[in-house]
MOPAC internal coordinates of N, CA, C and O (Angstrom, degrees):
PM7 1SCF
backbone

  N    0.0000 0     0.00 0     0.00 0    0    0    0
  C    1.4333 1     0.00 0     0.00 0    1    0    0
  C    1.5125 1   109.41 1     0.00 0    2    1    0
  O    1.2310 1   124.49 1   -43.60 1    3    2    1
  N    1.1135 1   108.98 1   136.40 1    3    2    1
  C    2.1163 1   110.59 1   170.98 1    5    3    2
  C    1.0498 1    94.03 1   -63.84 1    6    5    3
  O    1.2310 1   133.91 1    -4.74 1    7    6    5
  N    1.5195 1    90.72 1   175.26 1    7    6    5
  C    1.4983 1   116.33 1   177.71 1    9    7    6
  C    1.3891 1   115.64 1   -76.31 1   10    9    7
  O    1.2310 1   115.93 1   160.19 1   11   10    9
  N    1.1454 1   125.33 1   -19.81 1   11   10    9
  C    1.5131 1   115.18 1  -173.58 1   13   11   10
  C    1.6875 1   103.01 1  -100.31 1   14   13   11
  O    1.2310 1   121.33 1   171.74 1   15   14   13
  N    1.1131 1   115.06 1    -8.26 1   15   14   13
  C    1.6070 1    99.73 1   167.01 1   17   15   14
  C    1.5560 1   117.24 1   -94.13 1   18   17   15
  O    1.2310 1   122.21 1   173.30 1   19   18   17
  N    1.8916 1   113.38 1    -6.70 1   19   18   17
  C    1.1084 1   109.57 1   167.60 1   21   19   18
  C    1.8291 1    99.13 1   -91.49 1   22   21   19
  O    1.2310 1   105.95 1  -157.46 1   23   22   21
  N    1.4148 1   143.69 1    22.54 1   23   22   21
  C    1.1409 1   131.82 1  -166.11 1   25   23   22
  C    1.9674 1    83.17 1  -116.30 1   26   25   23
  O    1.2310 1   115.13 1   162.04 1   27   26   25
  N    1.0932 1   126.85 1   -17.96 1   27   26   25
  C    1.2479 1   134.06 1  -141.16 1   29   27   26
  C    1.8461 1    84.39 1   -92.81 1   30   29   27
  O    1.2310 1   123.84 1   173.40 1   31   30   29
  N    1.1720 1   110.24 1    -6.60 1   31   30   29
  C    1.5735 1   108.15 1   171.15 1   33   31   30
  C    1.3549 1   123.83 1    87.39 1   34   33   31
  O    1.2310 1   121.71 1   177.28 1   35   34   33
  N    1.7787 1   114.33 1    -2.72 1   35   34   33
  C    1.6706 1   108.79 1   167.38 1   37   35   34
  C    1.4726 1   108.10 1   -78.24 1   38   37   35
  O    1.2310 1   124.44 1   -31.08 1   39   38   37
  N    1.1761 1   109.09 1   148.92 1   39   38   37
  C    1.6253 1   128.70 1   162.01 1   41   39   38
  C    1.2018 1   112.23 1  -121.81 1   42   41   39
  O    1.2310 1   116.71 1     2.99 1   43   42   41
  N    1.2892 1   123.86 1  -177.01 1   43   42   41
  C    1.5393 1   132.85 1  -169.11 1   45   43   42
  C    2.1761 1    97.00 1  -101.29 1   46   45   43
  O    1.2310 1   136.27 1   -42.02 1   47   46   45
  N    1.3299 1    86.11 1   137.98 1   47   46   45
  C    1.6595 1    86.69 1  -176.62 1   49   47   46
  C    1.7395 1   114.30 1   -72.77 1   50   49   47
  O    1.2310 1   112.22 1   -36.81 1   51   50   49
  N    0.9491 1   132.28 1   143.19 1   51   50   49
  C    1.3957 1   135.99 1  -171.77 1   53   51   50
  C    1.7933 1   100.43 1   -74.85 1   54   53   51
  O    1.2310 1   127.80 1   -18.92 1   55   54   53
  N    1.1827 1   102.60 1   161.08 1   55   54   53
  C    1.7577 1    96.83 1   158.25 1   57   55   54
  C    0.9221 1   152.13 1   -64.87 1   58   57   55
  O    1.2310 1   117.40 1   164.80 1   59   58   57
  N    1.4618 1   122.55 1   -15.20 1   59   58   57
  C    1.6318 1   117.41 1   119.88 1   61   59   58
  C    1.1138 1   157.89 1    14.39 1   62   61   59
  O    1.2310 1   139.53 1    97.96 1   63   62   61
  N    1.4331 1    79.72 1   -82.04 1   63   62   61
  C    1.8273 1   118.08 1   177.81 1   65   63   62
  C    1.2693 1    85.73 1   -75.48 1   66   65   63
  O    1.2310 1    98.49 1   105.48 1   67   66   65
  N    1.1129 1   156.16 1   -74.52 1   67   66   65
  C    1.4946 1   138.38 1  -106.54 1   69   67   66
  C    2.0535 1    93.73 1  -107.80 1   70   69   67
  O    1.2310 1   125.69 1   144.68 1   71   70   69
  N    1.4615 1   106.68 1   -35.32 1   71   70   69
  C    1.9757 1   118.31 1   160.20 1   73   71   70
  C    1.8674 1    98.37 1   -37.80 1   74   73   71
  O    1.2310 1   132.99 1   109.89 1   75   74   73
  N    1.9334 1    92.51 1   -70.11 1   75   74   73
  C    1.7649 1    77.19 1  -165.94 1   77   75   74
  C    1.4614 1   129.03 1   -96.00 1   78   77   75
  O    1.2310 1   128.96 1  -164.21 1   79   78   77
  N    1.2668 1   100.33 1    15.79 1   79   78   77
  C    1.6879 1   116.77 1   153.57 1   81   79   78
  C    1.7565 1   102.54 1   -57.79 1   82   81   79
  O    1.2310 1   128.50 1   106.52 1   83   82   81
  N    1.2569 1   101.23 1   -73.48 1   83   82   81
  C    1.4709 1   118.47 1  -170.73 1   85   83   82
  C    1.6077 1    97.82 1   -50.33 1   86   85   83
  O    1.2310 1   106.86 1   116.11 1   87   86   85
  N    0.9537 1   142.06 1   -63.89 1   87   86   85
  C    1.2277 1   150.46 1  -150.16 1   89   87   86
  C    1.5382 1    88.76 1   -66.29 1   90   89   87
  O    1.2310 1   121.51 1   103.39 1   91   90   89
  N    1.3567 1   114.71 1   -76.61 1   91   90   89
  C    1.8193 1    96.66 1   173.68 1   93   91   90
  C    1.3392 1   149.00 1   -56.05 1   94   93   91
  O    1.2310 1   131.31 1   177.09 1   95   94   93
  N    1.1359 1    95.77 1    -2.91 1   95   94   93
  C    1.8988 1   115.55 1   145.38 1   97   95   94
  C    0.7209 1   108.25 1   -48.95 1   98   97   95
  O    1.2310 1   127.28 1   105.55 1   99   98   97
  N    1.6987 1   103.60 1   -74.45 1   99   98   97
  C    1.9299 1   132.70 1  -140.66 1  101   99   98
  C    1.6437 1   109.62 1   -69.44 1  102  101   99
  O    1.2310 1   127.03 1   155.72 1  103  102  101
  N    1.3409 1   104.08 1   -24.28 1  103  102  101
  C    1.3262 1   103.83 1  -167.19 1  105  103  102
  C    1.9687 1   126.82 1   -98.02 1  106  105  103
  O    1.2310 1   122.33 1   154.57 1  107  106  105
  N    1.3371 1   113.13 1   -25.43 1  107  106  105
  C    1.0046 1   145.39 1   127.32 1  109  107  106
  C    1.5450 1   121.81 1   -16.51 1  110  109  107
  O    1.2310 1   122.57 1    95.35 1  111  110  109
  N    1.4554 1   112.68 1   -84.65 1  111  110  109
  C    0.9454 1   134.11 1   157.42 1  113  111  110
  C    1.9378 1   128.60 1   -33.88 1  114  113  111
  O    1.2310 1   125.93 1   125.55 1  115  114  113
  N    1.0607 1   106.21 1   -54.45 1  115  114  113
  C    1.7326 1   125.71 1   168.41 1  117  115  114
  C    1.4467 1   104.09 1   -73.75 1  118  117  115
  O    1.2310 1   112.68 1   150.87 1  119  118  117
  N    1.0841 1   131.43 1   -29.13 1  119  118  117
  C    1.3207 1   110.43 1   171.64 1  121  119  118
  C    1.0771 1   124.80 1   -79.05 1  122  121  119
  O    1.2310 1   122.92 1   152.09 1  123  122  121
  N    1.6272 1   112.01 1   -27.91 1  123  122  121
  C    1.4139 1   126.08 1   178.71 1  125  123  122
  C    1.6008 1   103.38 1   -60.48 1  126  125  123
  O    1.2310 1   123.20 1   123.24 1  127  126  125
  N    1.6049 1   111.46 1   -56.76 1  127  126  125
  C    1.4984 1    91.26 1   173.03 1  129  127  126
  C    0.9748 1   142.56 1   -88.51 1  130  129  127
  O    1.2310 1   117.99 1  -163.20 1  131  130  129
  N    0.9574 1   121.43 1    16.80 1  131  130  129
  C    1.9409 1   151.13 1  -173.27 1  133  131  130
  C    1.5258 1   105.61 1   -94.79 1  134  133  131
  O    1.2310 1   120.41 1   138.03 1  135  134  133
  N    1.7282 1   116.82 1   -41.97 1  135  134  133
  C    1.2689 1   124.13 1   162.16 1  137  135  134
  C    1.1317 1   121.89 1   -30.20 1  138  137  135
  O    1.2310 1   106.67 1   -50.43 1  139  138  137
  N    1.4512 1   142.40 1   129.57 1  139  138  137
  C    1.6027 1   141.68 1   172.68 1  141  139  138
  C    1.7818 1   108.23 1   -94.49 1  142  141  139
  O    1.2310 1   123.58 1   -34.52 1  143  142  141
  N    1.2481 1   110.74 1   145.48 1  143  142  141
  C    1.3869 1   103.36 1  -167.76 1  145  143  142
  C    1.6157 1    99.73 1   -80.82 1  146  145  143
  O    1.2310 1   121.43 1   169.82 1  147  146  145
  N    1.1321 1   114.86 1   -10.18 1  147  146  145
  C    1.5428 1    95.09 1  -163.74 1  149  147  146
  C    1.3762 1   102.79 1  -101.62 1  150  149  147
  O    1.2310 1   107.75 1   -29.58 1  151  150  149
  N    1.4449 1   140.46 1   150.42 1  151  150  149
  C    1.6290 1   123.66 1   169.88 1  153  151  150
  C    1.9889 1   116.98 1   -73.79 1  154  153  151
  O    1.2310 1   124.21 1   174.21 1  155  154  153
  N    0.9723 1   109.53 1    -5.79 1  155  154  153
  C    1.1993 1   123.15 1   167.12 1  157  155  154
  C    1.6024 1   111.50 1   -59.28 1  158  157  155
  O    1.2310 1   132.09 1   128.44 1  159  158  157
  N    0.9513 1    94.25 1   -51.56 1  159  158  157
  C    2.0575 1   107.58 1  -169.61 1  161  159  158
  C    1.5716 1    88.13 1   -77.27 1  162  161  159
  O    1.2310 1   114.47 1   160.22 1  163  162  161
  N    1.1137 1   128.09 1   -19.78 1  163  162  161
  C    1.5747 1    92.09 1  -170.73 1  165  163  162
  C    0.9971 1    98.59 1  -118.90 1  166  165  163
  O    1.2310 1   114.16 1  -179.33 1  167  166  165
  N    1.9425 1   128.66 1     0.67 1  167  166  165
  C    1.8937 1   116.62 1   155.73 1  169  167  166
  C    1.4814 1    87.84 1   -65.34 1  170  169  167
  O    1.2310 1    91.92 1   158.10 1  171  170  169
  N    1.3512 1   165.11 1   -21.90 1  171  170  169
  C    1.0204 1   142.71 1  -148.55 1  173  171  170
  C    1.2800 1   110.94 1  -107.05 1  174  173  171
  O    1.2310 1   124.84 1   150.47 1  175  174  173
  N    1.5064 1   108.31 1   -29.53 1  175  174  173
  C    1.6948 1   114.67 1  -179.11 1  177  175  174
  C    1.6630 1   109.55 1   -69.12 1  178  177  175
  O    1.2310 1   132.47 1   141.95 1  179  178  177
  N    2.1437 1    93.51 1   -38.05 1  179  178  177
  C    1.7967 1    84.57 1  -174.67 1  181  179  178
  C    1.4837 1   106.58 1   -76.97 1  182  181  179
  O    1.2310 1   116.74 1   166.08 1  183  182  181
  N    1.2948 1   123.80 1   -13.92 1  183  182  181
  C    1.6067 1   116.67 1  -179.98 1  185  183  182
  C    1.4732 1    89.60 1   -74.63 1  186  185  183
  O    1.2310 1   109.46 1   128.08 1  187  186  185
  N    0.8030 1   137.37 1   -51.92 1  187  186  185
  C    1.6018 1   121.00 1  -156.16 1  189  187  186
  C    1.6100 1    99.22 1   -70.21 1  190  189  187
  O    1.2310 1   120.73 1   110.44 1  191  190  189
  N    1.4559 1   116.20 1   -69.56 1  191  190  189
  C    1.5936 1   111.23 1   170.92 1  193  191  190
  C    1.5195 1   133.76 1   -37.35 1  194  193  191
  O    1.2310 1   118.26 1   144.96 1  195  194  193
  N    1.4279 1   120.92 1   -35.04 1  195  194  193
  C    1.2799 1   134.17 1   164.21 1  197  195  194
  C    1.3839 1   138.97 1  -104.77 1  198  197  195
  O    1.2310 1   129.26 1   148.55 1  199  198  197
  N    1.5118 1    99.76 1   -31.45 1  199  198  197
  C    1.3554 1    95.42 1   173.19 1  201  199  198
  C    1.4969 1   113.64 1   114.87 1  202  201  199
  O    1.2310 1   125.14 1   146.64 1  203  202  201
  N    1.9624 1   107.73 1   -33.36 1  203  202  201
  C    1.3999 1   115.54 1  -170.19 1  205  203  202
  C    1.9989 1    95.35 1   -88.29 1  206  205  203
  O    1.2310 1   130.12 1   -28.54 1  207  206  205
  N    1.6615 1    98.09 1   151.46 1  207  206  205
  C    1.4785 1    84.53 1   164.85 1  209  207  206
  C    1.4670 1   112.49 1  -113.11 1  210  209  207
  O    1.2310 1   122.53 1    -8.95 1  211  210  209
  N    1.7631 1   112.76 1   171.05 1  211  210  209
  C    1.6778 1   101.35 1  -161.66 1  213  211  210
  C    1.8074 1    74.48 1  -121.27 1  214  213  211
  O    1.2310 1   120.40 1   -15.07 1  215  214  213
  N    1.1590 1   116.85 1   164.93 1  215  214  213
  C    1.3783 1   144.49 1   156.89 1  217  215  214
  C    1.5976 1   110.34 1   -66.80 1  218  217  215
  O    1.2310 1   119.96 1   -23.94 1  219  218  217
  N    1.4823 1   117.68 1   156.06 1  219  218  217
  C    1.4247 1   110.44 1  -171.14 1  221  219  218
  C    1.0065 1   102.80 1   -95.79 1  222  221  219
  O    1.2310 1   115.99 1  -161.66 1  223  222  221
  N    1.7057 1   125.22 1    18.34 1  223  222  221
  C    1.6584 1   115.06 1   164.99 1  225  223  222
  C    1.4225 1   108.11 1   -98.69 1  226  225  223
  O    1.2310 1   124.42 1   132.94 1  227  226  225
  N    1.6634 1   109.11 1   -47.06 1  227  226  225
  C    1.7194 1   125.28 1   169.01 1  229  227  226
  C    1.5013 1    84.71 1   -29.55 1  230  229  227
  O    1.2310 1   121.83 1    85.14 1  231  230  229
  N    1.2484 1   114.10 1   -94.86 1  231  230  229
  C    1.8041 1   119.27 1  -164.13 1  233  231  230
  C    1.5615 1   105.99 1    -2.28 1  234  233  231
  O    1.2310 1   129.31 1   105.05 1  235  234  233
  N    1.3829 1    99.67 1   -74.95 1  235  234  233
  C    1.0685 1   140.79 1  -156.81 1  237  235  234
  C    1.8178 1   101.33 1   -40.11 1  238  237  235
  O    1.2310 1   128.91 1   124.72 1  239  238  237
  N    1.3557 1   100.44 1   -55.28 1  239  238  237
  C    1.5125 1   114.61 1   179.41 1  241  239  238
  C    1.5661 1   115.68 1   -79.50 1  242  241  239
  O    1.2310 1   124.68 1   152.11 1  243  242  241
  N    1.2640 1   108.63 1   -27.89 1  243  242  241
  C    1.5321 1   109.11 1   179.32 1  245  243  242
  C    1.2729 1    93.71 1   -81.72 1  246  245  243
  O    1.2310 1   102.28 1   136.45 1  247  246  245
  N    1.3265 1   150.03 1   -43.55 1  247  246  245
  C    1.2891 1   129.21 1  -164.24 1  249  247  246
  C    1.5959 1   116.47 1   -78.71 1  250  249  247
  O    1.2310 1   122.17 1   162.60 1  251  250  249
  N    1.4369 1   113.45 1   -17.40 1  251  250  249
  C    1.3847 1   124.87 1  -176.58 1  253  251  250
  C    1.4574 1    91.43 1   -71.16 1  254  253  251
  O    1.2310 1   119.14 1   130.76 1  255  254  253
  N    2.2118 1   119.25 1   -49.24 1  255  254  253
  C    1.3575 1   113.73 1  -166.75 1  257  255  254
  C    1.8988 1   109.00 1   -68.20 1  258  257  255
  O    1.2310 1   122.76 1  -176.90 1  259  258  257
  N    1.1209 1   112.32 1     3.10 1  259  258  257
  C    1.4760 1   117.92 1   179.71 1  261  259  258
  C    1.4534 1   112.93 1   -83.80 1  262  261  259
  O    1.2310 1   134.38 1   116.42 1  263  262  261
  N    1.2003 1    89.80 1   -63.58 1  263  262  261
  C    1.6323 1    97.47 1   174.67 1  265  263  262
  C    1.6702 1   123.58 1   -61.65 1  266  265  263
  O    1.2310 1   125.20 1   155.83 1  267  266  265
  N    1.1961 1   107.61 1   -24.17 1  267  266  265
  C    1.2562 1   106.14 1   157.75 1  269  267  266
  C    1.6222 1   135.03 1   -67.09 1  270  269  267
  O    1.2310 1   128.34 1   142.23 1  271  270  269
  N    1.5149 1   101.55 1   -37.77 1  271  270  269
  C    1.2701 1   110.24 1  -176.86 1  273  271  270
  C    1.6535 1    97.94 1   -70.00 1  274  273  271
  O    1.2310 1   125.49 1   125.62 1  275  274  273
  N    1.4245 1   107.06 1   -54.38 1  275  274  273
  C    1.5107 1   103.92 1  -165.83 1  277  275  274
  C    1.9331 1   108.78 1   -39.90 1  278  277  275
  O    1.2310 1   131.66 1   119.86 1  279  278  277
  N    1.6540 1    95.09 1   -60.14 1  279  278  277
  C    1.4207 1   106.84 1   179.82 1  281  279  278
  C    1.2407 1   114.08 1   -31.84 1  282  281  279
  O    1.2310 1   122.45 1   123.05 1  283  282  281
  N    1.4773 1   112.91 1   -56.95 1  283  282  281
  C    1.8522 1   114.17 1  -159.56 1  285  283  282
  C    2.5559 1    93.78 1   -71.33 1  286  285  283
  O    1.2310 1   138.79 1   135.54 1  287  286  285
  N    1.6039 1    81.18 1   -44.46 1  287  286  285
  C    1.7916 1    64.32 1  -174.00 1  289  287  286
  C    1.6345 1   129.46 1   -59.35 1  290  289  287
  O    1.2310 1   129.79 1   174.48 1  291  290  289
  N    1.4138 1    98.73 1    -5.52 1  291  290  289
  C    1.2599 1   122.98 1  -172.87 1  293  291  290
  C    1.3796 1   106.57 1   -74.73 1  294  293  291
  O    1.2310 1   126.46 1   115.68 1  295  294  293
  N    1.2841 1   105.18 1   -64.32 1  295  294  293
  C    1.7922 1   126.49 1   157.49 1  297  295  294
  C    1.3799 1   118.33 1   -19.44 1  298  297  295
  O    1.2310 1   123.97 1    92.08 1  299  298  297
  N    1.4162 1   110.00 1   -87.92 1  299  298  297
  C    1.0644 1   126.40 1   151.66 1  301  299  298
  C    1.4332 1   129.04 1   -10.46 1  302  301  299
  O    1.2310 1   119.02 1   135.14 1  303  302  301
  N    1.6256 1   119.48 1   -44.86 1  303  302  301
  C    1.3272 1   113.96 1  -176.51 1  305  303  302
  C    1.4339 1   113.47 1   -92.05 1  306  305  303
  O    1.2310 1   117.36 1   156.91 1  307  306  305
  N    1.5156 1   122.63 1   -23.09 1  307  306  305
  C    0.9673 1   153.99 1  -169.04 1  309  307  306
  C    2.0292 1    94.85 1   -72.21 1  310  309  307
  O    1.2310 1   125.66 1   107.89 1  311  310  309
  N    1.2588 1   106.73 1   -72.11 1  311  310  309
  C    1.4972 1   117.35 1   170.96 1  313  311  310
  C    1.2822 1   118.72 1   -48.70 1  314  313  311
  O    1.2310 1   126.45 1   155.44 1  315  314  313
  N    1.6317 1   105.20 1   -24.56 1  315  314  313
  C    2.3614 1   103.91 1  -177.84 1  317  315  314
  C    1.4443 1    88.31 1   -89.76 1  318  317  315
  O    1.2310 1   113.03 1   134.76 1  319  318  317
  N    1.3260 1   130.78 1   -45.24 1  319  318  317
  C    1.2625 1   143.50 1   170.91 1  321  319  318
  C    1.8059 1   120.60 1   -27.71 1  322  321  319
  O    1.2310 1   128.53 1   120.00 1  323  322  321
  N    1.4606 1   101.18 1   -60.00 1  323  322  321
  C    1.4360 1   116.49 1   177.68 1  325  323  322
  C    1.8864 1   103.61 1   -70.49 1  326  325  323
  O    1.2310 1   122.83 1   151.59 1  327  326  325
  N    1.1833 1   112.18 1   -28.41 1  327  326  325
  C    1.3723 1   118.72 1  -162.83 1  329  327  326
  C    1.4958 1   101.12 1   -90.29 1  330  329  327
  O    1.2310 1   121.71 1   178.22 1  331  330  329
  N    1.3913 1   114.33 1    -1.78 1  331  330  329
  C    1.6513 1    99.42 1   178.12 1  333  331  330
  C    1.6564 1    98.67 1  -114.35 1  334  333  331
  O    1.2310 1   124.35 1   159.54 1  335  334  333
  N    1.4844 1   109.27 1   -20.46 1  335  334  333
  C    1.8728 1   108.62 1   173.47 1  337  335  334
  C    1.5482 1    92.30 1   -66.55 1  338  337  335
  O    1.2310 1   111.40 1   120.76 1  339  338  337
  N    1.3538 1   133.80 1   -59.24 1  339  338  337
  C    1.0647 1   125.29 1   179.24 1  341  339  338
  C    2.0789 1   135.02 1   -43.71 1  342  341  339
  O    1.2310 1   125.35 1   147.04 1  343  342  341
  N    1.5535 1   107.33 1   -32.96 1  343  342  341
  C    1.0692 1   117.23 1   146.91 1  345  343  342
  C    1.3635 1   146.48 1   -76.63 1  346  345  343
  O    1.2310 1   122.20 1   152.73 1  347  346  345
  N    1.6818 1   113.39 1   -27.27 1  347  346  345
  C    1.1264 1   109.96 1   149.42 1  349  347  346
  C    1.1929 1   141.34 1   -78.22 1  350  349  347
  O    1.2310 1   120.82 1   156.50 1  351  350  349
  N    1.7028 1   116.03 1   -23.50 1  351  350  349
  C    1.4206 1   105.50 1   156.29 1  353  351  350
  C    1.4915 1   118.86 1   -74.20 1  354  353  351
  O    1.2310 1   101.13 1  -177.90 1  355  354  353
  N    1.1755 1   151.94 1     2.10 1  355  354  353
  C    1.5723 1   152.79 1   131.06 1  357  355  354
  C    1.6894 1   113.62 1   -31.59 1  358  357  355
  O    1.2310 1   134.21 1   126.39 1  359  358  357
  N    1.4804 1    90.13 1   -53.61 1  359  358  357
  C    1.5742 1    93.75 1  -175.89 1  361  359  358
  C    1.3846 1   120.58 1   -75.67 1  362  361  359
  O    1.2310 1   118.24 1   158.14 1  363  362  361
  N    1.5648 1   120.96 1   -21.86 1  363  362  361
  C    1.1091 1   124.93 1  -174.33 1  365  363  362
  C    1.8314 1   116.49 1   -99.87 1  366  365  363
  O    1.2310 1   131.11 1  -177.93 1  367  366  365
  N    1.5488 1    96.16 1     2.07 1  367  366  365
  C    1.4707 1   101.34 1   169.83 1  369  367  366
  C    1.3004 1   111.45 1  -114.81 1  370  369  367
  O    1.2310 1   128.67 1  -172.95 1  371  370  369
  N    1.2688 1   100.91 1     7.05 1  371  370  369
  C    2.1074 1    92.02 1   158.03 1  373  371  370
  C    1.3984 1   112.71 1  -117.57 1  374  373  371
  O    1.2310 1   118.94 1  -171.39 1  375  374  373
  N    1.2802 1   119.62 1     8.61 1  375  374  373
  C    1.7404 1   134.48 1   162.31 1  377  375  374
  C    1.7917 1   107.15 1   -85.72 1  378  377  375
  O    1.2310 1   121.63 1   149.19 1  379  378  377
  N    1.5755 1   114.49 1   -30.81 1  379  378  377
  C    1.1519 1   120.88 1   163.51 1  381  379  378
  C    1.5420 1   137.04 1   -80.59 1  382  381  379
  O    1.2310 1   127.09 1   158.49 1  383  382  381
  N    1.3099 1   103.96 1   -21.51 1  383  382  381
  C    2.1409 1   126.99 1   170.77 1  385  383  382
  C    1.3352 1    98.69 1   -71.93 1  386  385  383
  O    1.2310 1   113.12 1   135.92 1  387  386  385
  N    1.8246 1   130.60 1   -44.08 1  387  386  385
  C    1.2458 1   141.86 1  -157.78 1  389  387  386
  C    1.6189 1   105.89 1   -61.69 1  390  389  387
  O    1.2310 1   120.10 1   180.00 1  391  390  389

């Protein structure tokens, strides 16, 4: 790399960074398929995992509020994601005009 795209202030992410990068993928993602389609299966998973029981409408709504969350964080990473290919190729085509 030249010097002016190392002046441009990226560095390489530590291992850390790159665990909870991955992890906010990974996690997102696993719930989505870990999710049971029916709300039945998952009053049954949280009674078995917790102990509390949910109603088959509760289910019903918590699993819709799951899939939503997963979806939007998914979004979300996807959009910071696009927004840094988009900044680094900016940065790397005025290190290339130079």
């Amino acid at each position: 790399m030249s010097s002016c795209c190392n002046a441009a202030g990226r560095h390489a992410p530590t291992l850390a960074g790159r665990v909870r990068q991955a992890g906010a993928w990974a996690l997102p993602g696993a719930i989505l398929i870990l999710l049971p389609k029916c709300p039945a299966c998952l009053a049954a998973y949280v009674a078995i995992w917790t102990g509390v029981s949910l109603s088959f409408s509760m289910a019903a709504h918590l699993r819709a509020a799951l899939l939503f969350i997963c979806v939007a964080a998914l979004l979300s990473l996807i959009i910071k994601r696009l927004g840094h290919i988009r900044q680094f190729k900016k940065e790397t085509d005025q290190c290339h005009t130079k």
